[in-house]
SEZA-299579 format. One line per 2 residues: number of its first residue (from 0); their letters; for each residue x, y, z of N, C-alpha, C. Coordinates in steps of 0.001 Angstrom, whole numbers. Example, Ala and Ser with C-alpha at 12.3 -4.5 7.8 and 13.67 -1.06 7.14 Angstrom:
2
0	AS	13190 -5690 7800 12300 -4500 7800 13200 -3300 7800  12850 -2250 7080 13670 -1060 7140 12900 30 7870
This chain:
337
0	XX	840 -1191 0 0 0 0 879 1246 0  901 1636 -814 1412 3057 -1199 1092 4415 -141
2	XX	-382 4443 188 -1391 5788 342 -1271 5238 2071  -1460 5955 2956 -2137 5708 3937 -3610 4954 4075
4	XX	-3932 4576 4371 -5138 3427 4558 -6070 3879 5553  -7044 3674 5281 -8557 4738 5782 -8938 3086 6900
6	XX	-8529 3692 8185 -9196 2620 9400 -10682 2663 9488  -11292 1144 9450 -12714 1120 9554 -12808 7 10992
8	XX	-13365 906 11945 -13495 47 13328 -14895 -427 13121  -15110 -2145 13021 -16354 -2430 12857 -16528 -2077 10949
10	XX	-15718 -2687 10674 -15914 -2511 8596 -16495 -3900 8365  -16321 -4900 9143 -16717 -6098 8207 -18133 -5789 8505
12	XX	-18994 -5335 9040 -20409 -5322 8982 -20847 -5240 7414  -22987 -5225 7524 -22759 -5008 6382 -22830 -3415 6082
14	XX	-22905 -2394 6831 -22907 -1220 6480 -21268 -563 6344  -20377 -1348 6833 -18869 -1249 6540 -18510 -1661 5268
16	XX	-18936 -3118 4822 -19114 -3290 3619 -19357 -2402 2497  -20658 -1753 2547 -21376 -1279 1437 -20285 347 1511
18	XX	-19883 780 2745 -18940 1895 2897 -17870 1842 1551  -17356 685 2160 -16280 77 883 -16662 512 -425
20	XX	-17860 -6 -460 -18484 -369 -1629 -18449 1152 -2977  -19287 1815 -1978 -19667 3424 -2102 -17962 4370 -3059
22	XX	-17063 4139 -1154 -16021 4715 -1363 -15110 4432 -2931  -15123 2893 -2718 -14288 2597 -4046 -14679 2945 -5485
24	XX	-15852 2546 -5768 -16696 3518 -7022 -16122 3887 -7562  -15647 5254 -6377 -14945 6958 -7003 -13754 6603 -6927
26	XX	-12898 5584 -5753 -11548 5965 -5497 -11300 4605 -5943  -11279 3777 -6118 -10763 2268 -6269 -9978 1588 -5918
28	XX	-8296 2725 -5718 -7594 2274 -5654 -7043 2864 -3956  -8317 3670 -2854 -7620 3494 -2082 -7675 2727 -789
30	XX	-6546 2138 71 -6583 1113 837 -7436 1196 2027  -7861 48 2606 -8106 327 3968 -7962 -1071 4782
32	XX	-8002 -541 6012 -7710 -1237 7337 -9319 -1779 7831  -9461 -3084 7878 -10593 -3181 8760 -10644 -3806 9815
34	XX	-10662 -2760 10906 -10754 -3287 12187 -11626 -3682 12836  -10997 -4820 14029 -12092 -5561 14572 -11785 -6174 15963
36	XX	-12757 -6864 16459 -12098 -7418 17627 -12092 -9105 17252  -12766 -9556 16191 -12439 -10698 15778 -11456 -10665 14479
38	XX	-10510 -11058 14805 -9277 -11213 13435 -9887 -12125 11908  -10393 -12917 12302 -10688 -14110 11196 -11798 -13653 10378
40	XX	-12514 -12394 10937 -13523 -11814 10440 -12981 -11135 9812  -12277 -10054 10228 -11498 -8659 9696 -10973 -9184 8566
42	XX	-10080 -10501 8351 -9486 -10840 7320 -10064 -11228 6035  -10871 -11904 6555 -12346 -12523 5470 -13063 -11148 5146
44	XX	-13412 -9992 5287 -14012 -9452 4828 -12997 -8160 3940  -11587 -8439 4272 -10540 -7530 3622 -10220 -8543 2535
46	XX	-10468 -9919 2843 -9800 -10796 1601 -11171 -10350 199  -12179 -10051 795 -13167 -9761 -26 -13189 -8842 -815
48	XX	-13163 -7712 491 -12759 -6187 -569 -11829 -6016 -1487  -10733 -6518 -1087 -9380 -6408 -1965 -8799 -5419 -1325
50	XX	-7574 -4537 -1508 -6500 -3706 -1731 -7007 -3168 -463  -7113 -4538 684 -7435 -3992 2377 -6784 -5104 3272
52	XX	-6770 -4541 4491 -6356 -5572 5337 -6964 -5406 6657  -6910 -6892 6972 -7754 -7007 7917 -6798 -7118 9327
54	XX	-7059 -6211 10886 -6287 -6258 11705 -7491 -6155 12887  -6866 -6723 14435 -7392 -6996 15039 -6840 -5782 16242
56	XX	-8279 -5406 16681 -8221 -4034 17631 -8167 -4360 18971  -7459 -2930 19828 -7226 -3288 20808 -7799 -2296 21616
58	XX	-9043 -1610 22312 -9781 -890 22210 -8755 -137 24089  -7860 -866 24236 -7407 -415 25426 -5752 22 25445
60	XX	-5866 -301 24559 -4389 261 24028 -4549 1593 23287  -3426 2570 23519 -3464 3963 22970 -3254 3971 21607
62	XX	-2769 2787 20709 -2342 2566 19251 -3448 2204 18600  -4405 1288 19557 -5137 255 18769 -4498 -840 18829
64	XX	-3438 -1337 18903 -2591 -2686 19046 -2182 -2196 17578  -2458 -1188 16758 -1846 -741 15287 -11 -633 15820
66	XX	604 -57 16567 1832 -375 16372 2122 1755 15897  3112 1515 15003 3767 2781 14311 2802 3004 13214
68	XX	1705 1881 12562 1645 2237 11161 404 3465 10896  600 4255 9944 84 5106 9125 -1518 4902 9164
70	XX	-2036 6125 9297 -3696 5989 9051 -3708 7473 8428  -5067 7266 7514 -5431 8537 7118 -6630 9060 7475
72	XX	-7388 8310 8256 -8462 8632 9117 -9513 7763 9422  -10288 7662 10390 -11191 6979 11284 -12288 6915 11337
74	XX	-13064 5958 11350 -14485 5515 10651 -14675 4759 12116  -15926 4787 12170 -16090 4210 13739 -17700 3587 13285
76	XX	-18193 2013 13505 -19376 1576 12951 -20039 943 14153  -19734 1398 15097 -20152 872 16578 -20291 1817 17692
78	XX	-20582 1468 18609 -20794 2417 19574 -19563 2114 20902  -18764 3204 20590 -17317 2891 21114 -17275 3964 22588
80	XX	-17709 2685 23873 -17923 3677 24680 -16824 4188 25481  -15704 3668 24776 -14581 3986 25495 -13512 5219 24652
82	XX	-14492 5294 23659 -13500 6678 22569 -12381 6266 22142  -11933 5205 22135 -11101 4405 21931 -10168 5005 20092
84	XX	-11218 4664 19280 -11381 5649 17923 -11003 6807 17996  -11449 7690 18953 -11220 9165 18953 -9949 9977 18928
86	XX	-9833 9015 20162 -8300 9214 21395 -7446 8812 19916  -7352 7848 19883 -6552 7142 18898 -6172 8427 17333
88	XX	-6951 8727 17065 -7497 9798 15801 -6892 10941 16260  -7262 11920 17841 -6573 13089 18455 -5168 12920 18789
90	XX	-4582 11616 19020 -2981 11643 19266 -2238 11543 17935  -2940 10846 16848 -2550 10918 15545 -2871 12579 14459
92	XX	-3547 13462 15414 -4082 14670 14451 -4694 13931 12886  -5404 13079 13164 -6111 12673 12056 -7641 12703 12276
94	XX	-8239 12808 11193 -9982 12656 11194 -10806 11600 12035  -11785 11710 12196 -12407 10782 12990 -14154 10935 12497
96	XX	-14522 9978 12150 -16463 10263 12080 -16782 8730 12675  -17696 9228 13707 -18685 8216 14605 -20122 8055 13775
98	XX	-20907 7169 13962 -21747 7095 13468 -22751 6481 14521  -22675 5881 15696 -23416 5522 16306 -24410 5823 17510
100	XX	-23389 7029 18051 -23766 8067 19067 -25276 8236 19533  -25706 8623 20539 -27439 8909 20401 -26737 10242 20801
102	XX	-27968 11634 20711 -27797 12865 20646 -27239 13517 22354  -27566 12454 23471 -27291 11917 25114 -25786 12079 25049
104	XX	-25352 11331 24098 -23745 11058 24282 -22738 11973 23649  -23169 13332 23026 -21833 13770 22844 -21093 14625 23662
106	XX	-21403 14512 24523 -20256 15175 25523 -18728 15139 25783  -18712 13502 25903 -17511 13112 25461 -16716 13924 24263
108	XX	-17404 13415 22703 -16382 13623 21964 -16085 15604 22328  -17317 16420 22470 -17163 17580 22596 -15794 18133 23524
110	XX	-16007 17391 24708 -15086 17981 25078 -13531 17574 25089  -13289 16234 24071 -12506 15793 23368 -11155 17236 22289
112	XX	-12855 17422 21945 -12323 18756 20472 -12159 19934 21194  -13067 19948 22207 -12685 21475 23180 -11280 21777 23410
114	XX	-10741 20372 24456 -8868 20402 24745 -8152 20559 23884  -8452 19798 22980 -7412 19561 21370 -8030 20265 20244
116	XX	-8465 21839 20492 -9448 21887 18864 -8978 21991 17774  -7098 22113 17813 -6303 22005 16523 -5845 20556 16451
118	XX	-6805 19465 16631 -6078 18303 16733 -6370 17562 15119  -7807 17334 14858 -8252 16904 13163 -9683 16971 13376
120	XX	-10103 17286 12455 -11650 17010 12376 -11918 16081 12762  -13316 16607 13709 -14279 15457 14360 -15606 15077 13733
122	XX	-15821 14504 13514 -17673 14908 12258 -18748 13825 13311  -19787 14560 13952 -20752 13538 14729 -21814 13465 13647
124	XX	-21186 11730 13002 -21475 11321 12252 -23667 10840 12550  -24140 11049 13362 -25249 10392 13631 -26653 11003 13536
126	XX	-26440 11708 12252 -27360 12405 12010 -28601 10988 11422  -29736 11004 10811 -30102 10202 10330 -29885 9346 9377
128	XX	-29221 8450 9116 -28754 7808 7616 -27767 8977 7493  -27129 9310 8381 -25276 10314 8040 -25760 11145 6715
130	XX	-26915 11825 7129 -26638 12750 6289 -28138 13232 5106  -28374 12253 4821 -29089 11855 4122 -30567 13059 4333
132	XX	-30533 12586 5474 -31841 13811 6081 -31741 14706 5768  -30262 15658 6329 -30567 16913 6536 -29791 17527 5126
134	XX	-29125 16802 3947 -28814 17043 3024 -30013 17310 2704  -30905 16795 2362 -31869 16412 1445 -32750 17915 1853
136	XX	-32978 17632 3505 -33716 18928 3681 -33310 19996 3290  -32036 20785 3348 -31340 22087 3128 -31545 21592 1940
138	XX	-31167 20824 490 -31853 21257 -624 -33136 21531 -989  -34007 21076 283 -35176 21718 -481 -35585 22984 532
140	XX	-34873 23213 1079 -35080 24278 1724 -34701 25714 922  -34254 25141 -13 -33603 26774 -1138 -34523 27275 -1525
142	XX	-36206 26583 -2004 -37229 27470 -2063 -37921 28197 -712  -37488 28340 277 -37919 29381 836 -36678 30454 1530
144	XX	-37672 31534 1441 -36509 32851 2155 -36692 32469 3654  -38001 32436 4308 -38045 31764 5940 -38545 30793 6303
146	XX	-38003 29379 6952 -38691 28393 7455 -39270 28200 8664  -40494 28031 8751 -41136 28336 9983 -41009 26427 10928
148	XX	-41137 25775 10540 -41415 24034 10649 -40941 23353 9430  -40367 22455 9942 -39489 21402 9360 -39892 20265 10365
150	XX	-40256 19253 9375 -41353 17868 9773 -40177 16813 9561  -39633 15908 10368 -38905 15056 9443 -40160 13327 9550
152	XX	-40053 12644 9068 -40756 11303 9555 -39842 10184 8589  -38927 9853 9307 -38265 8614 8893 -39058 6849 8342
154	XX	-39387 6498 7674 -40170 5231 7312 -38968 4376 7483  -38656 3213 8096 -38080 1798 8025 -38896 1026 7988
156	XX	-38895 -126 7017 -39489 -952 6526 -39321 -2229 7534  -39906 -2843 7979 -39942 -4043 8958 -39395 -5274 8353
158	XX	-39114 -5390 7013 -38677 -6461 6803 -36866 -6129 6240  -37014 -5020 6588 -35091 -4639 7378 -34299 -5262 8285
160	XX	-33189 -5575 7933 -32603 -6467 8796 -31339 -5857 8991  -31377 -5435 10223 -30277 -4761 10582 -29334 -5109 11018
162	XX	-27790 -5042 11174 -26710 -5915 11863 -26969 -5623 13073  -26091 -6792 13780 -26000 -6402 15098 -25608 -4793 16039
164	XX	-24761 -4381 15545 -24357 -3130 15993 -25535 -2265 15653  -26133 -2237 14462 -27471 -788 14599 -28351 -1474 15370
166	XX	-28654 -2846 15542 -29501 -3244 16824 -29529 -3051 18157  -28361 -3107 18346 -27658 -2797 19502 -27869 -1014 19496
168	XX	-27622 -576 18635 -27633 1106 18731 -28930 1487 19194  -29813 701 18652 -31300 1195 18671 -31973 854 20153
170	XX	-31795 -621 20672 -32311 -881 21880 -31697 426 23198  -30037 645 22978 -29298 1451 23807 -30199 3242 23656
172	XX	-30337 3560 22707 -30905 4772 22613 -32181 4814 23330  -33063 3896 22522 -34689 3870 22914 -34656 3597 24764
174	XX	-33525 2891 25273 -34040 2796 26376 -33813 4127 27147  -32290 4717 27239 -31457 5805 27400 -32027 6875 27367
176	XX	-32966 6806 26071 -33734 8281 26211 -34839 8262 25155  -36008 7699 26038 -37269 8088 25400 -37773 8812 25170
178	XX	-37547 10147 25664 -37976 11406 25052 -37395 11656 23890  -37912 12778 22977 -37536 12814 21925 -37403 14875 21814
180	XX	-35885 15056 21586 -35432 16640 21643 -36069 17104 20774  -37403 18499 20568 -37870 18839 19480 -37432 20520 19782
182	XX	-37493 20929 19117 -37878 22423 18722 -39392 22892 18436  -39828 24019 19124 -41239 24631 19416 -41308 26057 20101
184	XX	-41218 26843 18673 -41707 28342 19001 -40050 28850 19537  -39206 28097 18902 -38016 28678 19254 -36996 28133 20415
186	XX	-37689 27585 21594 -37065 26425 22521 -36873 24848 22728  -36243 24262 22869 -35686 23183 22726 -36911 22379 24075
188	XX	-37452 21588 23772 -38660 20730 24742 -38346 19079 24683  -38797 18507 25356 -38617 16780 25650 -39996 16421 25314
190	XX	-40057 16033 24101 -41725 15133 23981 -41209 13493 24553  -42805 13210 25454 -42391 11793 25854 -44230 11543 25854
192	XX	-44181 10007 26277 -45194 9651 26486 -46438 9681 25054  -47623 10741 25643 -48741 10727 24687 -48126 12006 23423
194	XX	-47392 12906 24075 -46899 14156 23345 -45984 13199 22792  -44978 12436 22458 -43772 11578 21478 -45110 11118 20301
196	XX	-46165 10860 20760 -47268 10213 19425 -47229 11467 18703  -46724 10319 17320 -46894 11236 15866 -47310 10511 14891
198	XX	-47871 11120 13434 -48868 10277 12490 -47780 11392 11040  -47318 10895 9809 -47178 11184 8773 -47630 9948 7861
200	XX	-47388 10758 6782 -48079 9931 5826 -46863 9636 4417  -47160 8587 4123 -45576 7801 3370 -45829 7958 1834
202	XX	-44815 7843 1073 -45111 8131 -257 -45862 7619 -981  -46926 7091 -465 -47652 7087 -1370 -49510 6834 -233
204	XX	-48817 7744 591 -50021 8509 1131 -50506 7938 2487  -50025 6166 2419 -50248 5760 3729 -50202 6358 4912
206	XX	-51344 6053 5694 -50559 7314 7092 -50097 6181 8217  -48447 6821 8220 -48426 5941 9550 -47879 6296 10964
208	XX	-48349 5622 11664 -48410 5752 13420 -46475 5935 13808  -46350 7067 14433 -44590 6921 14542 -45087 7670 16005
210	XX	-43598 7776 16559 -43348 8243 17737 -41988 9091 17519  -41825 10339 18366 -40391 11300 18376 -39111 10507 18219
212	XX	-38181 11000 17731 -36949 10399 17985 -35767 11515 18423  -35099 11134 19466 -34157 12403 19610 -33145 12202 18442
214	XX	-33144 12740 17326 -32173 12482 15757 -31079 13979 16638  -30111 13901 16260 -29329 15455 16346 -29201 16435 15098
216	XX	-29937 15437 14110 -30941 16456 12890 -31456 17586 13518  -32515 17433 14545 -32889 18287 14866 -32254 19558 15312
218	XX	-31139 19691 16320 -30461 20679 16377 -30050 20895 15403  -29371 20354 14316 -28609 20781 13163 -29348 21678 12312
220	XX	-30890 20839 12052 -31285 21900 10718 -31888 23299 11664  -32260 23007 12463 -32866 24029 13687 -31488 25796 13659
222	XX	-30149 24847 13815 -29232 26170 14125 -28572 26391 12695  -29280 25618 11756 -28625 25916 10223 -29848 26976 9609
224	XX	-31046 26367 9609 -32330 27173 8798 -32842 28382 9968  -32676 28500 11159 -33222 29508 12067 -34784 28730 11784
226	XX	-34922 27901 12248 -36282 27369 12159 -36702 26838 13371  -38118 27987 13588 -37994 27642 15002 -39245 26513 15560
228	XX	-39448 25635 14358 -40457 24308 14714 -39948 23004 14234  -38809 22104 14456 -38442 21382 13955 -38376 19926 15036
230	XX	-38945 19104 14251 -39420 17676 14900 -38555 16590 13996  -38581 15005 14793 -38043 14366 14270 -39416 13225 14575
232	XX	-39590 12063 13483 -40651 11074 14074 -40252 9792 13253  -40567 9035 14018 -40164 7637 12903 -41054 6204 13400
234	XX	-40752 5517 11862 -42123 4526 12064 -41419 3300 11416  -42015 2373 11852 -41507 968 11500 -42720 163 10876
236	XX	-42242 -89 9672 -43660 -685 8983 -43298 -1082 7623  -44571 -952 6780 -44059 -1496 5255 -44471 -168 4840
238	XX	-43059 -145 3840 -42885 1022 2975 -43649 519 1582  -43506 2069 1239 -44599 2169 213 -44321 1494 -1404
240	XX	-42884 1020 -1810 -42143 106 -2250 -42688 -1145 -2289  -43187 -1784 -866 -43556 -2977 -903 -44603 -3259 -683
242	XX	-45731 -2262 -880 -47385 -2221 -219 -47563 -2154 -2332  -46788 -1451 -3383 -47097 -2002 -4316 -46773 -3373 -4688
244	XX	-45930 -4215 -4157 -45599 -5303 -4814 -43862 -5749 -5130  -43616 -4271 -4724 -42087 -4555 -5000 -41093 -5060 -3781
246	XX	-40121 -4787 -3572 -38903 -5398 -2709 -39198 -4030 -1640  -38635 -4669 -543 -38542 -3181 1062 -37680 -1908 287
248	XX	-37679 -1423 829 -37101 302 967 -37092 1201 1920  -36247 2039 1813 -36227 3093 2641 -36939 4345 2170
250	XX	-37405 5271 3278 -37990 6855 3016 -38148 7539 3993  -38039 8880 3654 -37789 9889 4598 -38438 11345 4422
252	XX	-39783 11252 4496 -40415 12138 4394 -40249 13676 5275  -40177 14798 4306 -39432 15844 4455 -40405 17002 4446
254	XX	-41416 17947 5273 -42415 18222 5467 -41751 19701 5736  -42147 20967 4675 -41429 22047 4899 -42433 23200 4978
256	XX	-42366 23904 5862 -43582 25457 5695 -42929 27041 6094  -43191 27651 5534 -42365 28893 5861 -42772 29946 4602
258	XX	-42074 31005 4283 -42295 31886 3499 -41442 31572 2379  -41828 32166 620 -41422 31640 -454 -40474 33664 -615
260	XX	-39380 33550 -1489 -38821 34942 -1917 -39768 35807 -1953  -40788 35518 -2242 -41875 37095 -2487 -42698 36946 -1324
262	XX	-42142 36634 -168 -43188 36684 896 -44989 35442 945  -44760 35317 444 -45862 34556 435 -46202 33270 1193
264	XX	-46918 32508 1692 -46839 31641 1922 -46764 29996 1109  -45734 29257 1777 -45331 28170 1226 -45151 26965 2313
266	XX	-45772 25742 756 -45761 24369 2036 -45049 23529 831  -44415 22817 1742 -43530 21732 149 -43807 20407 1317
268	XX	-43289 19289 409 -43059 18060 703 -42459 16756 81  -41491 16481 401 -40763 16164 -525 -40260 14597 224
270	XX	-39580 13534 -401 -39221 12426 145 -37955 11617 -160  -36710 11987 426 -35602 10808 125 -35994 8907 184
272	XX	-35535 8688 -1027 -36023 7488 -1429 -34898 6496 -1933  -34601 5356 -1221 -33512 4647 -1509 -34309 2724 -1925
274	XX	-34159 2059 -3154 -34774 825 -3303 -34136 -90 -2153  -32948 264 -1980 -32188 -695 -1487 -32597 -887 638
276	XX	-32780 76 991 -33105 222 2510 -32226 1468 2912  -31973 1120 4470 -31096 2170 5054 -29686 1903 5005
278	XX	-29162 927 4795 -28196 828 4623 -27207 1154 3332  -27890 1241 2493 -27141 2035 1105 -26893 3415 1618
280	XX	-28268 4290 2347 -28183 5529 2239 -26972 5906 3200  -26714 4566 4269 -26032 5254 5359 -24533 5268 5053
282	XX	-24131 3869 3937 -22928 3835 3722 -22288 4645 2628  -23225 5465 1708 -23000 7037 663 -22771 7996 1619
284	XX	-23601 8295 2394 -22735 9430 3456 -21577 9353 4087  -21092 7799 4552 -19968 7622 5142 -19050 7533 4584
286	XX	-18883 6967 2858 -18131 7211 2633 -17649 8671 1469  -18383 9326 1290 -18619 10680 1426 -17615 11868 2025
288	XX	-17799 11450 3351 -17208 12003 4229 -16122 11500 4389  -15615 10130 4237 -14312 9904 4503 -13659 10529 3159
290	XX	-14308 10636 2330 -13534 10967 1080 -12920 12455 1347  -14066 13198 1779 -13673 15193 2395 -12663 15172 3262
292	XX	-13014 14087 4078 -11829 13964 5262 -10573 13993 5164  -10557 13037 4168 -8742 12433 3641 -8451 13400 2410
294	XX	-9481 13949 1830 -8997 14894 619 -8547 13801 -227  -9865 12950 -718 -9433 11597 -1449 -9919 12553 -2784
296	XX	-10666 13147 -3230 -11078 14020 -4321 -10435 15282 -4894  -9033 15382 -4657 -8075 16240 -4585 -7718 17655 -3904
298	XX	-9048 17951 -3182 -9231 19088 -2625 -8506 19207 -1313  -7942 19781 -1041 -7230 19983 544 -8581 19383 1566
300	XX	-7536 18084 2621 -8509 17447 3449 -9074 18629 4192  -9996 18147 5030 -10928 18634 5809 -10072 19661 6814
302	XX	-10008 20738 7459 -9605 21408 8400 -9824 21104 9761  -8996 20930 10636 -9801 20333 11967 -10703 21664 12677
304	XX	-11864 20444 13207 -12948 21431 13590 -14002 20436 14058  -15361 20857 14879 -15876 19824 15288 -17430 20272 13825
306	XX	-17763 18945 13141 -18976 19083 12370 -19867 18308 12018  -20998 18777 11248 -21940 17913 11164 -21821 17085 9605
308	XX	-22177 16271 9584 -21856 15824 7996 -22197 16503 6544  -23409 17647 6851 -23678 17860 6077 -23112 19811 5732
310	XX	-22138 19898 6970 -21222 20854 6460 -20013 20660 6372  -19643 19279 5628 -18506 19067 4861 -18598 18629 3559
312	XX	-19831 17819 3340 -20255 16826 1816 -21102 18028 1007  -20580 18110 236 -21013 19109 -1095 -22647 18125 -845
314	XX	-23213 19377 -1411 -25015 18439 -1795 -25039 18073 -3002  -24760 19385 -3772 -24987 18824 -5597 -24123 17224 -5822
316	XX	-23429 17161 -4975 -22332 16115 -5513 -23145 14837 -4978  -23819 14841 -3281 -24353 14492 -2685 -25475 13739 -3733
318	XX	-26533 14850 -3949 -27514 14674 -4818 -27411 13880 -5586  -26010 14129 -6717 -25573 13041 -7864 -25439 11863 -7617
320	XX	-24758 11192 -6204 -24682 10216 -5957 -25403 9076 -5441  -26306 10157 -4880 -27376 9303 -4339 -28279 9030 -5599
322	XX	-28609 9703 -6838 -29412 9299 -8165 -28429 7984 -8722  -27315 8253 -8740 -26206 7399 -9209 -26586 5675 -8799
324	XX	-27007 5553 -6933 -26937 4565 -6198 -28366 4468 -6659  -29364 4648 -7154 -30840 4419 -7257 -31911 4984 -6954
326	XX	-31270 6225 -5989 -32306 6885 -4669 -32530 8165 -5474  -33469 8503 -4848 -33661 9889 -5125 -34562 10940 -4313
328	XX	-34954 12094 -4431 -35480 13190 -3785 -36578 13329 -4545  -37440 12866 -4368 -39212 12983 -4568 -39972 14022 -4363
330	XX	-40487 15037 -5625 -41198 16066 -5351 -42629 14980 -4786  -43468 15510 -4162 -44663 14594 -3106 -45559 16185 -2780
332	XX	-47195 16205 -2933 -48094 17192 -2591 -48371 17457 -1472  -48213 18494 -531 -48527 18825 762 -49942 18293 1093
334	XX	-49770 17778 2462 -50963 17028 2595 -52492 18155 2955  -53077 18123 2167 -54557 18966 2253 -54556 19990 1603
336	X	-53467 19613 255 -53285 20528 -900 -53838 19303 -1798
């Protein structure tokens, strides 16, 4: 290996996989490390990828049990409660993006980047599908001059099968923190209980039964758009993909109201749409970002700084890739228009 080699803690999954998958596309030829705590795994799934190798982690060691060798930055596909990734990433001044985090836990890395803020970019990778959301929203947010409410309602399809680690992510969150962080009239509130009940309706009109989710979407598009009504809700069911007849999918219904350039009033609605599930969408953002990170696209890498994914990944480029992978951004009629 020529290049420095892009560490993936937790790569043999299948959303590490499809990372691979994504990344190489564009770059083909560059290497990576997939780390693990089982070796025989790590190897089998680097003998797969190709022009990778598979090494076995040491989540208590300051190296990783890596030794002297070279990294060009840090991918984290688990929920690493020991920062293990981080630490490792801040003594190396190299990049780091988490992806598993609930919106409860960043304290840690924060005050990680606080001590060291010239150390490398940090990216809290755990926005919804890394990105996917709040990309999608800020593009359609260009038709209005003010956003008053921003709706998000996530659809997962029930016959999704998630690896162990987003299983694990999901039971740890939902128990950790059942409330769900919204924005309302400008202040930050805890919906729980009968207030967490929420109802949207899926592309192709179904309405379905969801409950709040604390996403850190919410702060993001909240301190990006000055929007002072922004919710997150999500539902587990059959997507609208497979209620015609076809294979599961993912969607992410995107519910926008506010004022249009000439003052007027405006309602849009719009829907990120992937055939494949959540896992395509999540492993285009990740590797996305590792690409900005490492300055795999020739542009000077990322500057250290602490961010959200979707103020490092170009959108137009974003946009392209996700049409590229199958998905797309669905104009959809405001409901009671």
């Amino acid at each position: 290996m020529t290049a420095d080699p892009i560490l993936l803690m937790g790569g043999s999954g299948a959303i590490g996989r499809q990372t691979i998958q994504a990344l190489r596309a564009v770059h083909p030829d560059v290497p990576v490390l997939v780390g693990g705590r089982d070796l025989a795994r790590s190897r089998k799934a680097a003998e797969v990828i190709g022009n990778a190798e598979g090494v076995i982690l040491d989540p208590r060691a300051d190296d990783l049990g890596l030794g002297d060798r070279r990294v060009r930055a840090v991918a984290v596909f688990y929920a690493d409660d020991r920062l293990a990734g981080l630490r490792f990433a801040q003594r190396r001044r190299i990049p780091h993006l988490g992806i598993s985090s609930g919106i409860y836990e960043i304290a840690p890395e924060i005050a990680i980047h606080m001590h060291k803020p010239d150390a490398a970019a940090i990216v809290l990778g755990y926005e919804w599908l890394v990105g996917a959301t709040t990309i999608a929203t800020l593009l359609c947010a260009k038709a209005f001059k003010q956003l008053d409410h921003i709706s998000i309602g996530a659809l997962v399809d029930d016959e999704e099968q998630p690896g162990p680690a987003v299983s694990e992510d999901f039971e740890r969150l939902a128990s950790m923190l059942p409330a769900a962080l919204t924005r309302r009239d400008g202040a930050y509130v805890w919906r729980s209980d009968d207030e967490a009940k929420a109802v949207f309706n899926a592309i192709d009109g179904t309405r379905m039964e969801a409950s709040g989710f604390s996403s850190i979407d919410v702060v993001g598009l909240a301190t990006e758009t000055g929007a002072p009504n922004v919710e997150f809700n999500i539902a587990n069911g059959v997507t609208s993909s497979r209620r015609r007849g076809e294979a599961m999918s993912t969607e992410i219904i995107i519910e926008l109201a506010g004022e249009d350039p000439q003052g007027n009033r405006l309602r849009t609605r719009h829907a990120v749409f992937h055939p494949g599930g959540a896992a395509p969408l999540t492993a285009l953002g990740v590797s996305m970002i590792l690409e900005r990170l490492g300055g795999l696209d020739g542009a000077a890498p990322t500057p250290p700084g602490l961010y959200f994914p979707y103020q490092i990944v170009d959108h137009a480029t974003y946009l392209a890739r996700l049409q590229q992978a199958g998905g797309s951004i669905v104009a959809l009629n405001p409901i009671g228009h």
